[in-house]
C-alpha positions in Angstrom: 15.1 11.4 11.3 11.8 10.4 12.4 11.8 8.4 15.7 9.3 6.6 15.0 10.7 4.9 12.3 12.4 3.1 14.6 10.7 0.1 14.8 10.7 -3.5 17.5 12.6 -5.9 15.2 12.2 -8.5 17.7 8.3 -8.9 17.1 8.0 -13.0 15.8 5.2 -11.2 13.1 5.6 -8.3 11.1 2.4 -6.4 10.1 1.9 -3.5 7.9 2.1 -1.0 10.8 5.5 -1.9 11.6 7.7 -0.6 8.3 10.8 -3.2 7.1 13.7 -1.8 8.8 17.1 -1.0 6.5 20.2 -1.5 8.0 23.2 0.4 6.1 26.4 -1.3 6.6 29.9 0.5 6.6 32.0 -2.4 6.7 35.3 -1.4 5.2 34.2 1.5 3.0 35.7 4.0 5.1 39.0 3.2 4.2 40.9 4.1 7.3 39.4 7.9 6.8 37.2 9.2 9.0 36.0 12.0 6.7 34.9 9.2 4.6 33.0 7.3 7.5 31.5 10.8 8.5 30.3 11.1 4.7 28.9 7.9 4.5 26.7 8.6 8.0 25.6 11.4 6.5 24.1 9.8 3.6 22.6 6.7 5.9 21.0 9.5 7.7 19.7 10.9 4.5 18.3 7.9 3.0 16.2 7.1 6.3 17.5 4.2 7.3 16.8 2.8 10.7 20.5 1.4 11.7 24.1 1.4 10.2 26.3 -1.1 11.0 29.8 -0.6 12.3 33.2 -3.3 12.1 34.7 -2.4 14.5 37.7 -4.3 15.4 41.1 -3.8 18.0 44.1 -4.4 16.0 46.3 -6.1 18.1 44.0 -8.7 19.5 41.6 -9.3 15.7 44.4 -10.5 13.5 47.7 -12.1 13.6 50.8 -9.8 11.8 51.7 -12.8 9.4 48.1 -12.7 8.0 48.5 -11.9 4.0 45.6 -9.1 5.2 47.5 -7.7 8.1 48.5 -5.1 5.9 45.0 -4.0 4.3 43.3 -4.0 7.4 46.2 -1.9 9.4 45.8 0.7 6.8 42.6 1.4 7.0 42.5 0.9 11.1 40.3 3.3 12.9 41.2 3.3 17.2 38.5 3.6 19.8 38.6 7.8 20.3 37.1 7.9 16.3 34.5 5.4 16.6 33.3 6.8 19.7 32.7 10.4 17.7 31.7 8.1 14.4 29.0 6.7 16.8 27.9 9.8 18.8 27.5 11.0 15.0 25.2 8.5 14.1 23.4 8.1 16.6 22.5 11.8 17.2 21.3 11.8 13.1 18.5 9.2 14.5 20.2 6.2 13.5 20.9 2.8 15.1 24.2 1.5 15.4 25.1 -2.1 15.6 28.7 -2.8 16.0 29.9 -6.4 13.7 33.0 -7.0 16.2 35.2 -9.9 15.5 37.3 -9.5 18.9 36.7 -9.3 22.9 38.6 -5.8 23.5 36.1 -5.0 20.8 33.0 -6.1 22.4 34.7 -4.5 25.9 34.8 -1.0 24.0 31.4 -1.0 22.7 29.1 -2.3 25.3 30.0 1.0 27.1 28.7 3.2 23.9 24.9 3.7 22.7 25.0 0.9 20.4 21.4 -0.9 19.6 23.5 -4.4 19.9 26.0 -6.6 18.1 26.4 -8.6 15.1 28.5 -11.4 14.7 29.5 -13.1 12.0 29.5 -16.3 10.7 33.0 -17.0 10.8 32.7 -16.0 14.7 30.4 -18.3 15.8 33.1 -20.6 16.1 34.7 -18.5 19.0 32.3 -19.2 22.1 34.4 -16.3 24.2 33.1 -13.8 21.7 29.6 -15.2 21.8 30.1 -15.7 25.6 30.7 -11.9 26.1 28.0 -10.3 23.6 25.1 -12.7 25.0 26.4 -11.5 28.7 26.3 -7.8 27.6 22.2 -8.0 27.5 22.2 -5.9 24.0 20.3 -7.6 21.0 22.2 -10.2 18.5 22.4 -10.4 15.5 23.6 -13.9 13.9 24.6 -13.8 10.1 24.4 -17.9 9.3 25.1 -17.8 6.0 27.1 -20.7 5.1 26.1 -22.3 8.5 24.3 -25.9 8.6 20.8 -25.9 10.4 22.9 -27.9 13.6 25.7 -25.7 13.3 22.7 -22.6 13.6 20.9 -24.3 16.5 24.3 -25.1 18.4 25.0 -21.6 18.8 21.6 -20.7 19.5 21.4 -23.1 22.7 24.9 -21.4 23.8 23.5 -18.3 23.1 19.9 -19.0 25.8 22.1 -20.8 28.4 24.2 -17.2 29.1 21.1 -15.3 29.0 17.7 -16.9 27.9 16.4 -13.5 27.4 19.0 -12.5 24.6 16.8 -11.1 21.7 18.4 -12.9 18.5 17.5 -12.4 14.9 19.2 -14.9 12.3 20.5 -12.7 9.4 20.8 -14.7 6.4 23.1 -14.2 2.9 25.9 -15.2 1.3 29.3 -12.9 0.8 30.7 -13.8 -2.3 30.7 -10.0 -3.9 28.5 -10.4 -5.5 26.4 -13.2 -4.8 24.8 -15.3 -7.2 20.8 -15.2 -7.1 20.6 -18.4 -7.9 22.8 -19.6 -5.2 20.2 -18.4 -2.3 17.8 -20.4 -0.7 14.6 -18.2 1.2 13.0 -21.5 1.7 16.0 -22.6 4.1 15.5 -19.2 6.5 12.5 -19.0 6.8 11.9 -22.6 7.7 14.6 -22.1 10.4 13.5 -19.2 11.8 10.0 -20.5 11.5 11.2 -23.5 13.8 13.3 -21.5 16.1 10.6 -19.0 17.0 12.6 -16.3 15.9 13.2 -13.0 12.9 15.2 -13.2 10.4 16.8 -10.9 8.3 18.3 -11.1 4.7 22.4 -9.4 4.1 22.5 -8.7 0.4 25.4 -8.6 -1.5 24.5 -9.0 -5.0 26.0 -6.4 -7.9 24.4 -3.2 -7.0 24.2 -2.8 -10.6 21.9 -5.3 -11.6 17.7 -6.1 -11.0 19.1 -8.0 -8.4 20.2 -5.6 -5.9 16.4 -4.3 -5.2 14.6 -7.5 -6.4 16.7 -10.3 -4.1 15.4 -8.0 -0.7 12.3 -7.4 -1.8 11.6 -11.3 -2.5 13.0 -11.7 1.0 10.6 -8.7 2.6 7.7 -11.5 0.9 9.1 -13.9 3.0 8.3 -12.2 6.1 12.0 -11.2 6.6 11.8 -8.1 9.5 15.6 -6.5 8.9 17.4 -5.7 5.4 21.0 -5.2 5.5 22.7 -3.0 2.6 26.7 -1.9 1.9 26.9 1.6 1.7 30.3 3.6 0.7 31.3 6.9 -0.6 32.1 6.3 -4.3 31.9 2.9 -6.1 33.4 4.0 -9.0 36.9 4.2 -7.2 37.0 0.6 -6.4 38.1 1.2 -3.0 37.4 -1.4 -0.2 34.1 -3.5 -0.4 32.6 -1.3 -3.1 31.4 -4.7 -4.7 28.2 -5.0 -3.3 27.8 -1.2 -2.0 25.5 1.3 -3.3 26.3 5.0 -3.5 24.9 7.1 -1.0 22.5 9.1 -3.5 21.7 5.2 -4.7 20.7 4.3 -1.4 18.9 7.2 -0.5 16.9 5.5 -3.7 17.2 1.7 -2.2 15.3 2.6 0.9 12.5 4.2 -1.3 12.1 1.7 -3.1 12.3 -0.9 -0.3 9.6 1.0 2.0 7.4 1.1 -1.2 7.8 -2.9 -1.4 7.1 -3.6 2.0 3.9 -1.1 2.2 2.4 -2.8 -0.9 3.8 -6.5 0.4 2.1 -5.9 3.5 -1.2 -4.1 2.6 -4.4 -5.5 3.5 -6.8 -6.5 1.1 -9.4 -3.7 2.0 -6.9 -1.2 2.2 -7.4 2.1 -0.1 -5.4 5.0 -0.2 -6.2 8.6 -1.4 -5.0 7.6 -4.5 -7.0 4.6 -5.2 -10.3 7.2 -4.1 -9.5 9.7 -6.8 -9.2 6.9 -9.6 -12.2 5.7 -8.6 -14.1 8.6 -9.7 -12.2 9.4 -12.5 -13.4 5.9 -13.8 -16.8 6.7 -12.9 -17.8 8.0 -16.3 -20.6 4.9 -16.7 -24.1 7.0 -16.1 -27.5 6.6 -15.9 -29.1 9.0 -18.5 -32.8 9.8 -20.7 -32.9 7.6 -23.4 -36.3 9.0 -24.8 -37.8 11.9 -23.0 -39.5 11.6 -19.9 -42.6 13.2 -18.3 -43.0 14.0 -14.4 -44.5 11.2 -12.6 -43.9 8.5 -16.0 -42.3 5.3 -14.1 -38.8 4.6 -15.1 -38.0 1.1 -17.1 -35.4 -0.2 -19.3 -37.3 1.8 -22.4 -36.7 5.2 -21.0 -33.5 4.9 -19.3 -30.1 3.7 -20.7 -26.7 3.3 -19.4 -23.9 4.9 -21.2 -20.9 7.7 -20.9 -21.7 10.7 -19.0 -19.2 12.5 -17.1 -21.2 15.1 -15.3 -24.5 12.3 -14.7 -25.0 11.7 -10.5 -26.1 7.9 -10.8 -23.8 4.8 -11.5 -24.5 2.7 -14.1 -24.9 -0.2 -11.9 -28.0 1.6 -10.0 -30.2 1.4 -12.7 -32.0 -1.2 -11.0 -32.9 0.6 -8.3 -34.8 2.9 -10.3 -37.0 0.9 -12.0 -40.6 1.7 -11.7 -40.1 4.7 -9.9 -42.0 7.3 -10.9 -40.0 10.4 -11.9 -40.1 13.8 -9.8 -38.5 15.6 -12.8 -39.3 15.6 -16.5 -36.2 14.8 -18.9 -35.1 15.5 -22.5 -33.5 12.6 -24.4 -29.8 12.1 -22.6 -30.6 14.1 -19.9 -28.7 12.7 -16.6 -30.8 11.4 -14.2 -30.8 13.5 -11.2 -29.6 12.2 -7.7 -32.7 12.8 -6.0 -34.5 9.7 -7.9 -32.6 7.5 -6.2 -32.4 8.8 -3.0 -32.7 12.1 -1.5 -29.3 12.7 0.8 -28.9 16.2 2.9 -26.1 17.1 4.8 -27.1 18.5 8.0 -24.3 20.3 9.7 -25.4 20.5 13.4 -24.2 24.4 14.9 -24.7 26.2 18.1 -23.1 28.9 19.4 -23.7 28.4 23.1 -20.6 26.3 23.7 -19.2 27.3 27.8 -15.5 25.9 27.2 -14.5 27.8 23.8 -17.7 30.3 23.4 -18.4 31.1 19.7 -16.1 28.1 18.7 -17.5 27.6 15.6 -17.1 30.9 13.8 -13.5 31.7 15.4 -11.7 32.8 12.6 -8.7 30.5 10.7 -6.6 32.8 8.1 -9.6 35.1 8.0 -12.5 32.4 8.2 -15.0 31.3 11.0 -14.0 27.5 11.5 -17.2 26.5 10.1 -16.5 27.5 6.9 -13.5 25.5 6.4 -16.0 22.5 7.1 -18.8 24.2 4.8 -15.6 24.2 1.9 -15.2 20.4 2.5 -18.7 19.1 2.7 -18.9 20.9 -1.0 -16.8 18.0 -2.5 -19.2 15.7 -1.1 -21.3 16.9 -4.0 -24.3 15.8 -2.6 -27.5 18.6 -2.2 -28.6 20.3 0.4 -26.4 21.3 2.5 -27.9 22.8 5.8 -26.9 24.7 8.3 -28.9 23.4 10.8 -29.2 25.6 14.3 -31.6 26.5 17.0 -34.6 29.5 17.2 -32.1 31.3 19.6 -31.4 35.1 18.6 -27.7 34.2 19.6 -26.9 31.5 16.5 -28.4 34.7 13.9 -24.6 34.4 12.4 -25.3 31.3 11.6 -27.6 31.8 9.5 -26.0 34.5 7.6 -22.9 32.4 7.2 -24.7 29.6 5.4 -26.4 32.5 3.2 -22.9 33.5 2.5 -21.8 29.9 0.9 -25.0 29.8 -0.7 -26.4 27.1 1.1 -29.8 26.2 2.9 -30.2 26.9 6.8 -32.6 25.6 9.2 -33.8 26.9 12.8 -35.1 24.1 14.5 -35.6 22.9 18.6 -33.0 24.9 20.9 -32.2 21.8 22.7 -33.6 18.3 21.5 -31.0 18.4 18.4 -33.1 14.8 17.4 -36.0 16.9 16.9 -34.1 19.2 15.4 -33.0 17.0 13.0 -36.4 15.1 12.5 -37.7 18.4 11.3 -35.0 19.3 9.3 -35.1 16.3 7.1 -39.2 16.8 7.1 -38.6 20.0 5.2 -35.8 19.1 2.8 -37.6 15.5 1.9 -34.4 13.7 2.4 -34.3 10.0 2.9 -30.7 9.8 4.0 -29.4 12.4 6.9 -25.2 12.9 7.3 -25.0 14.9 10.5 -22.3 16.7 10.9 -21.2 18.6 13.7 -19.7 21.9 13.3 -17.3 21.1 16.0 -15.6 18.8 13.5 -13.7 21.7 10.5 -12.1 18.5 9.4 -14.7 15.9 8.8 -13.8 13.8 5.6 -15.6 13.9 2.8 -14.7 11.1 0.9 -15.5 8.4 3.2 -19.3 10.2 3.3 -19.4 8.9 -0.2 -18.6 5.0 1.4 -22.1 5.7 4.0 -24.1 6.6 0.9 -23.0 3.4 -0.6 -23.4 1.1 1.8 -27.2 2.4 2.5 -27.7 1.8 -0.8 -26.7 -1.8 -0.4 -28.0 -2.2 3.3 -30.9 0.4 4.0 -29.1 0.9 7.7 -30.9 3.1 10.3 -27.8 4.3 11.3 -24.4 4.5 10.4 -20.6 5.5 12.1 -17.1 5.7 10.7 -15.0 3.9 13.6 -11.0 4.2 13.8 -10.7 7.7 12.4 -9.3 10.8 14.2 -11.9 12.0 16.8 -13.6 14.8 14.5 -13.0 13.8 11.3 -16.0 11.3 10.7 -19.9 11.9 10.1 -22.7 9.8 10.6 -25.5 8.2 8.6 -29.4 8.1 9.4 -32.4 7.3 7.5 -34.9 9.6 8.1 -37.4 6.2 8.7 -34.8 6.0 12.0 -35.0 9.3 12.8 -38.7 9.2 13.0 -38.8 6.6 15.1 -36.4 7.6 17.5 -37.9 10.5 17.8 -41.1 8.8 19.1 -39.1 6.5 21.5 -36.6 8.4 23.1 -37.9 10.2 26.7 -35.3 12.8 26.9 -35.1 16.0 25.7 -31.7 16.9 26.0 -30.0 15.0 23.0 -26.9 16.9 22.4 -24.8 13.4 22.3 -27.3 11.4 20.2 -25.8 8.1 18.5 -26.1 5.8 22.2 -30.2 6.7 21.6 -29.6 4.4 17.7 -26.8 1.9 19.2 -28.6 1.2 22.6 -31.2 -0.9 20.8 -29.9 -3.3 18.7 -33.2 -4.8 18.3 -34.8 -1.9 16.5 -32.5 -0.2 14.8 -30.0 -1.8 12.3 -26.3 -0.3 13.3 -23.5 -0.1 10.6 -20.1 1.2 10.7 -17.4 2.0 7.9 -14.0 0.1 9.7 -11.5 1.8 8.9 -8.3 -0.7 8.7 -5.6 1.5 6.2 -3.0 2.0 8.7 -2.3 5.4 7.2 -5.8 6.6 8.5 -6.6 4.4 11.2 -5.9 7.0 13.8 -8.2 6.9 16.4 -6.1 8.1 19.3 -5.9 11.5 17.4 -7.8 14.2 18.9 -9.4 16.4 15.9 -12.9 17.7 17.2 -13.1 21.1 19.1 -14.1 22.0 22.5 -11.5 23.8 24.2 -8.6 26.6 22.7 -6.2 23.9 23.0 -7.7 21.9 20.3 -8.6 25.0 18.2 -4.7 25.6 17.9 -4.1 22.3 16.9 -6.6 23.0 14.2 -5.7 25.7 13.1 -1.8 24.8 12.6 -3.4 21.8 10.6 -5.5 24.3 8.5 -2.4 26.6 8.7 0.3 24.2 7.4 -2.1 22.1 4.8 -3.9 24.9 3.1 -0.4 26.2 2.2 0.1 23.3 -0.3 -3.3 22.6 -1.9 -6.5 24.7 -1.6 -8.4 21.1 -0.3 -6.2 18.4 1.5 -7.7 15.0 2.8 -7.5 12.6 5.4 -4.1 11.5 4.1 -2.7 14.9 4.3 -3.3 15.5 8.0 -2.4 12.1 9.2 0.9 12.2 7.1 1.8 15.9 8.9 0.7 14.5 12.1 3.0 11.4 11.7 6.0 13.6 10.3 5.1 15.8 13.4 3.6 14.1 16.1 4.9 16.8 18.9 1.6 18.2 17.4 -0.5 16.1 19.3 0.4 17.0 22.7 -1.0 20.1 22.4 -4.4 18.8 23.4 -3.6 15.1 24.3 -5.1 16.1 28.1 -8.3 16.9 26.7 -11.2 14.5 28.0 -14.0 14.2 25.6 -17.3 14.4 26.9 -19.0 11.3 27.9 -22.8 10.6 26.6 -25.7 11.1 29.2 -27.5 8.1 29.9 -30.3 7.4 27.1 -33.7 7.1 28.3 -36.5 5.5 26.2 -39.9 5.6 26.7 
């Protein structure tokens, strides 16, 4: 299971980067078989559940042999020796365990196994021995209140913080009565408490696990800021065994937890936050176009008479630019429903910066992946950008001629500018292309994301920036914005001719240039610790596994699809976590 599911529960606010975490409780489903417990593990472990709950009790000192239960309980009795291999079992499947003890040889037995902490139950809190001796053992507590009045709650909790003040607590509320009535809960009530208490809270549910109410009642309580859900799990329901009531099958819960994770990711989502999902619709409903609606002559002015907005599929501007065009002149002539070409809005190049002079990896950027120099695979990606031209932009030197035939072998444009001053470089790049709007790229970066490229161009659009980052991405993965007005005057500022690391020469003077940045705040994304660019072999193998492993499963895979393998395999990232980037030289200005 992954680790890192395993989340604090004992944070007073939950956010979206802390998942809801599932607790999977045995209780008495076991039936006195150990197969049984080992089979219901197994399908805790499966579901992904963070913990599974254990009631564990000693026999001789839990209940007295008169009790109408004696019986039952005796005959499904497991001793110490199984619940120590019942817990070595969980816990080596990644799970949690919290032991629900009702007795002190109990709480003796488990405080010396890896047990996360104990629960106690409501009809325990009466017995201040027990509470005594789980607050002493310095493990986390969890209180199930249900039924409890607020003093009776608050009693306990005082006892609890005069053994140890430090005890971490969280209140876990729900009523037993197999199956609970919906109607009988009250969210208000625990919330409120553990509002005033300065404490989680958690919600136990034991509604029918054939009805609504089984996924609805915990995700209502996920909206309520509860941190922990507590499930039953057994083997088979339909044999009625012990407390199948309110348990779930395991294949059921291996659903439950889906459907729970989904719930809190959606509870919890920011307002701002988009997923690769949400991207993709959004150009599929893009169909609204800015087309001909008479014919138009080169260098006739665009109005409302000659242009209408209407269906086009395959058209380049948005319905809702059609402003911007107005009294333009055209740089094209177009038929009646012609689309109007990109370029009349805004001319936008992407200008992939490449050298091949690089000291700690020489030749980095055409080292082959499955057969490919490494610029390529960024050459493929810029594509879906669908913005034109695309230029290879490198120096006069004899030693970047590969270069050039690379980008004649994607068919796309090349440039050979200044061997050193990559600003000049640049400024004369976008002089011959005619472009308005620069995205520099560097070739360093195979996995630079095209889709939040799209997000610059937009918000120049709104903005007219001079310059423009993407901050909280992996290192490598985002490409910058400039106007060529910027550029220009940059150029004529700066005093330095080495300008290999170029963005402190915009973001240095806030007072001429205007500095944006795309924040990225999806949680799925926002990786910026992540180490994505390359400089050195190490990070070339992490690229390459990335390439490697994604490329296997769709011929282009996006910022979504590396994060998620690099979450799902995050030993990945030690491969070049020693790796120092290198810092900016100090920017001189004229």
């Amino acid at each position: 299971m992954n680790k890192k599911l395993k989340q604090n529960i004992w944070r007073q606010k939950k956010t979206d980067s802390k998942p809801i975490y599932v607790l999977a409780e045995m209780a008495s489903s076991h039936e006195g078989n150990p197969k049984l417990a080992e089979f219901i593990i197994n399908g805790t472990v499966k579901a992904k559940a963070n913990g599974i709950l254990l009631q564990i009790i000693n026999l001789d000192t839990y209940i007295i042999p008169s009790d109408e239960d004696y019986k039952t309980i005796k005959s499904i009795y497991l001793n110490q020796k199984i619940w120590s291999k019942l817990i070595k079992q969980s816990v080596s499947g990644g799970l949690d365990v919290w032991a629900n003890v009702y007795d002190m040889e109990s709480v003796k037995f488990c405080k010396n196994q890896p047990i996360k902490g104990f629960k106690l139950h409501s009809s325990n809190l009466e017995n201040e021995n027990l509470i005594y001796e789980t607050a002493k053992s310095k493990k986390n507590l969890l209180l199930s209140v249900g039924g409890m009045r607020e003093d009776e709650i608050k009693e306990v909790i005082k006892l609890i913080y005069s053994i140890n003040k430090k005890t971490k607590i969280c209140l876990m509320y729900g009523l037993q009565n197999f199956p609970t009535n919906p109607e009988t809960l009250n969210p208000s009530f625990i919330k409120k408490l553990a509002s005033d208490l300065k404490l989680n809270f958690g919600y136990q549910d034991h509604s029918n696990p054939a009805s609504l109410s089984s996924t609805y009642l915990p995700i209502l309580f996920i909206s309520q800021s509860a941190l922990i859900i507590e499930k039953h799990i057994t083997h088979n329901r339909e044999l009625k065994g012990l407390d199948y009531e309110a348990a779930l099958n395991p294949d059921e819960f291996i659903a439950f937890v889906q459907d729970i994770r989904t719930a809190d990711r959606l509870i919890n989502k920011q307002s701002d936050q988009i997923c690769a999902d949400e991207i993709k619709y959004r150009k599929y409903k893009s169909l609204i176009k800015i087309a001909a609606k008479k014919n138009i002559k080169i260098g006739e002015k665009f109005s409302e008479k000659n242009l209408v907005v209407m269906r086009a599929k395959k058209g380049k501007i948005k319905g809702s630019k059609l402003k911007f065009l107005l009294n333009k002149k055209s740089k094209s002539a177009y038929n009646k429903f012609d689309c109007i070409k990109k370029k009349e809005l805004l001319k936008i190049g992407i200008f992939i910066t490449a050298r091949l002079k690089s000291t700690r990896l020489p030749f980095k950027v055409i080292k082959p992946i499955l057969g490919k120099p490494m610029i390529e695979w960024m050459i493929e990606r810029l594509k879906h950008c669908q913005v034109k031209p695309i230029v290879v932009m490198t120096s006069t030197n004899r030693q970047d001629d590969p270069l050039i035939k690379i980008a004649k072998k994607n068919k796309i444009d090349y440039f050979r500018g200044d061997e050193e001053d990559v600003l000049i470089r640049m400024r004369d790049c976008a002089r011959k292309f005619k472009v308005d709007l620069i995205i520099s790229a560097t070739a360093d970066n195979p996995l630079v994301e095209p889709n939040l490229i799209g997000k610059q161009i937009e918000k120049y659009l709104k903005t007219k920036f001079d310059f423009c980052e993407t901050v909280g991405l992996p290192l490598g993965c985002g490409a910058y914005a400039i106007s060529k007005t910027a550029l220009e005057k940059v150029c004529d500022i700066k005093n330095d001719s080495d300008t290999e690391i170029w963005g402190p020469y915009f973001k240095k003077r806030p007072k001429t240039f205007q500095c944006a940045a795309i924040k990225i705040k999806d949680p799925a994304i926002k990786k910026p610790d992540y180490r994505l660019t390359v400089d050195t072999l190490e990070d070339f193998k992490l690229i390459t596994y990335i390439i490697k492993s994604l490329s296997k499963e769709k011929k282009y895979f996006n910022i979504y699809d590396i994060c998620k393998l690099l979450k799902e395999k995050p030993s990945l990232l030690t491969i070049n976590a020693h790796i120092k980037q290198k810092s900016a030289k100090k920017v001189i200005y004229k």
